[in-house]
Structure formats: structure tokens, C-alpha cells
VOMIGU-650138 format. One line per field, with one value per residue (C-alpha): residue in three letters; x, y, z. Coordinates in nm, 3 decimals, m for minus. Layout:
N
lummar (ALA;...)
xx (X;...)
yy (Y;...)
zz (Z;...)
END
This chain:
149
lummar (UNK;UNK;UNK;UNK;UNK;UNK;UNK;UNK;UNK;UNK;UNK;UNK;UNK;UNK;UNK;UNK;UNK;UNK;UNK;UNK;UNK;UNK;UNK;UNK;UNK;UNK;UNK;UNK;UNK;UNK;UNK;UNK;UNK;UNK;UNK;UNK;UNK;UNK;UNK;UNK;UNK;UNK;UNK;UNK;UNK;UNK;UNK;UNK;UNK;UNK;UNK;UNK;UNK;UNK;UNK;UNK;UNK;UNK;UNK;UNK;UNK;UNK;UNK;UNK;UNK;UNK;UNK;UNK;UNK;UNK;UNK;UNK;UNK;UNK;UNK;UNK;UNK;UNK;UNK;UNK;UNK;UNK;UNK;UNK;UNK;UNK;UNK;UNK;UNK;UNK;UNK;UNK;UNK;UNK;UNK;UNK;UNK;UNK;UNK;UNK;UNK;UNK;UNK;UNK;UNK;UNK;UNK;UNK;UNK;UNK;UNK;UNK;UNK;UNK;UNK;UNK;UNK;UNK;UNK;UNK;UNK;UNK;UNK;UNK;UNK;UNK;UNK;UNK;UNK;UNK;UNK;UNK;UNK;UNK;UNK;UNK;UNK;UNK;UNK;UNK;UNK;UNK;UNK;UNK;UNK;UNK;UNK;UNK;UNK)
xx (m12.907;m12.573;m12.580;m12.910;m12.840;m12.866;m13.139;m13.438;m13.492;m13.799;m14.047;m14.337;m14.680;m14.757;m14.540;m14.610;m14.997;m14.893;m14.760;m15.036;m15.267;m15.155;m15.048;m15.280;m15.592;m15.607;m15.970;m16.030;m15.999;m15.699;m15.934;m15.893;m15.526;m15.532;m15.522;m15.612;m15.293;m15.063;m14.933;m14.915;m14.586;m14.513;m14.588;m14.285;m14.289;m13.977;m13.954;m13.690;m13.527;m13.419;m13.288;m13.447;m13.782;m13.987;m14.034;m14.098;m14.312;m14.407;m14.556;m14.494;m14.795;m14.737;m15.026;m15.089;m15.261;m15.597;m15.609;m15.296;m15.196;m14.824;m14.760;m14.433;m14.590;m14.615;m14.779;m14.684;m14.902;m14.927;m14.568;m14.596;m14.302;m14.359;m14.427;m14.131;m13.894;m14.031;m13.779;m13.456;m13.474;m13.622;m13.874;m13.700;m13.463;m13.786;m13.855;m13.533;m13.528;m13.877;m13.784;m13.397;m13.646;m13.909;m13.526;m13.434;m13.681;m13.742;m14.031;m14.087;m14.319;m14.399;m14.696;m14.913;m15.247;m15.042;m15.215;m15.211;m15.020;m14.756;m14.721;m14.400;m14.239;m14.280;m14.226;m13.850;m13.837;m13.889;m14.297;m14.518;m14.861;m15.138;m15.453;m15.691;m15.713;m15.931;m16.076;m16.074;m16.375;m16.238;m15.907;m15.887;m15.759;m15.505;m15.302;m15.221;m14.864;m14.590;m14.207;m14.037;m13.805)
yy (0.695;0.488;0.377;0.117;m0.008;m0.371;m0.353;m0.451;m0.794;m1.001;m1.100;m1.305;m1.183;m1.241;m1.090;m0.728;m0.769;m0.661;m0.300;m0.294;m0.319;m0.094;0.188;0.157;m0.004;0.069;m0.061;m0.278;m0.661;m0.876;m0.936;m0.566;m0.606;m0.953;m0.798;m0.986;m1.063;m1.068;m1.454;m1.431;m1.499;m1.222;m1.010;m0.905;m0.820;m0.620;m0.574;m0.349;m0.491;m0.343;m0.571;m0.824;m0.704;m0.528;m0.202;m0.125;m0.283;m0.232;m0.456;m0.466;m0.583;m0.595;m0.418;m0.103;0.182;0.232;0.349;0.287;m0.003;0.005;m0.393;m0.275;m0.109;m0.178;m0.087;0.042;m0.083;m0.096;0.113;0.151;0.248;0.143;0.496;0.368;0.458;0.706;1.017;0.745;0.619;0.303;0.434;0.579;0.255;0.032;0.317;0.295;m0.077;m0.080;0.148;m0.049;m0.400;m0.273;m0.144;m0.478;m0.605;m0.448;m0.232;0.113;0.287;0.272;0.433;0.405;0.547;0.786;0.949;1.331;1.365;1.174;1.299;1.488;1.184;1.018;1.373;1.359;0.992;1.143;1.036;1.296;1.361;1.285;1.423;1.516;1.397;1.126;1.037;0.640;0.583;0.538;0.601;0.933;1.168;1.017;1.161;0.894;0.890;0.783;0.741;0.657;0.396)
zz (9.866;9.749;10.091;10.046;9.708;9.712;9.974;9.745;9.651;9.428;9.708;9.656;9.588;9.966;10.125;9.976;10.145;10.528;10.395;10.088;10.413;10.593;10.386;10.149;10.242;10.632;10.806;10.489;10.484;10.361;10.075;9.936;9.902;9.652;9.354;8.990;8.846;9.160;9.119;8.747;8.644;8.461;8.763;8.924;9.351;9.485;9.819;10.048;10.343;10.661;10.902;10.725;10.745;10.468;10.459;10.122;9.835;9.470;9.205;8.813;8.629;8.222;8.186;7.922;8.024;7.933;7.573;7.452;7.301;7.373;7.470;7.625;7.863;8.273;8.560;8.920;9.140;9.529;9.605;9.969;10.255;10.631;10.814;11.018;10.721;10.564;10.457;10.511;10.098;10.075;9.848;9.619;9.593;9.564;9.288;9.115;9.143;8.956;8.635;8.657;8.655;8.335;8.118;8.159;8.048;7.780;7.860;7.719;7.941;8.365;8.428;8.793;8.965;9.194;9.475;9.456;9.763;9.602;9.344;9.384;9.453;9.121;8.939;9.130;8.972;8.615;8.581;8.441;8.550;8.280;8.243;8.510;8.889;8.919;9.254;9.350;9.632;9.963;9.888;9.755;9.431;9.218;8.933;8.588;8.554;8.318;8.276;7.947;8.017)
END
């Protein structure tokens, strides 16, 4: 996807709500998309532009995973693509972006709540699935998983 590098940009913490809403959190209120930690400063927001618009979202919360006490460690949280570009990259940029953002700075492990469906996606992006499915009420099964950085 050479061809939408330099497409995704910091955003503020904001401005990833509209997709987080509808993506991920369709028929609930604004409310259920202001997450704890989302205007902490060492929470990072990327967003992907088309046209100026965004179309894709993540958020990096330095956060380890349950159980582990790696303090190098971040989260993936809220990665979302309008349905209007779906299958055209901008995920996988936002993606690539992410991991690029936690090398930098110095983290040593990415690891996200993926949802089952999506798995694939993350596997293609080097993350491994850990553990059993879990299932997150009125959302759906999820998979743990992880990428060394």
C-alpha cells in the first residue's frame, strides 16, 4: 500500500469518537466511546486521512496486559476503518503506523482485544493470538493478541 504512506497523522482524542461510534459501538451513546485514559498524555491518537476526512483510527494506551508486568508494553485500542474504505489499505497503514509509533518509542510489546472476525487481520500484521476467545457483552468474541516490537 506504498501508495497511502504518509496518509496517517496524530489526531486528537476527539476526533477518533465518530468512527469508534460507529464501527464499534453502533446504537450506544457517545458516552460508550470516552474511554479512561484517552486525553492522557501519554496516549497517542493516529488517525488516516482521505480527502481530508478520517477514515481510520487507532489509539496507543501505555498500558501492560493483564498479568504481565512488562512496563514497555502498549495497547491497541479502538482500531476502526469507515465501511466506506474498507479493502483500499487504510487499515493496515493506521496498523503499520501504530507498531512504527510503539518502535519508536521504545516499546517492546503491542498487544489489543481483537474481535474474532478480525483476527486475520492482525495475524497478517505479525500479532499472535493468545489464549482462549473471550466474549465482551454486547460486542461480541474477542481473541488477546500480541506483536513483539
Amino acid at each position: 500500500m506504498a501508495e497511502l504512506q504518509g496518509i496517517v497523522h496524530r489526531i486528537g482524542h476527539e476526533e477518533t469518537w465518530p468512527l469508534r461510534l460507529e464501527v464499534l459501538r453502533p446504537h450506544h451513546p457517545l458516552e460508550s466511546v470516552k474511554w479512561d485514559g484517552d486525553e492522557l498524555v501519554t496516549t497517542v491518537h493516529l488517525g488516516a486521512l482521505k480527502d481530508g476526512v478520517i477514515v481510520g483510527i487507532a489509539s496507543l494506551f501505555s498500558e501492560a496486559r493483564k498479568g504481565t508486568p512488562d512496563p514497555r508494553a502498549w495497547r491497541l485500542r479502538g482500531m476502526a476503518t469507515s465501511p466506506s474504505v474498507r479493502g483500499q489499505g487504510y487499515g493496515a497503514e493506521v496498523l503499520e503506523a501504530s507498531i512504527a509509533w510503539v518502535a519508536q518509542a521504545g516499546g517492546t510489546t503491542l498487544w489489543c482485544n481483537a474481535r474474532k472476525e478480525d483476527a486475520g487481520f492482525y495475524q497478517a500484521h505479525g500479532f499472535e493470538i493468545l489464549g482462549d476467545p473471550f466474549t465482551i457483552p454486547e460486542i461480541g468474541p474477542h481473541w488477546v493478541m500480541e506483536r513483539k516490537i
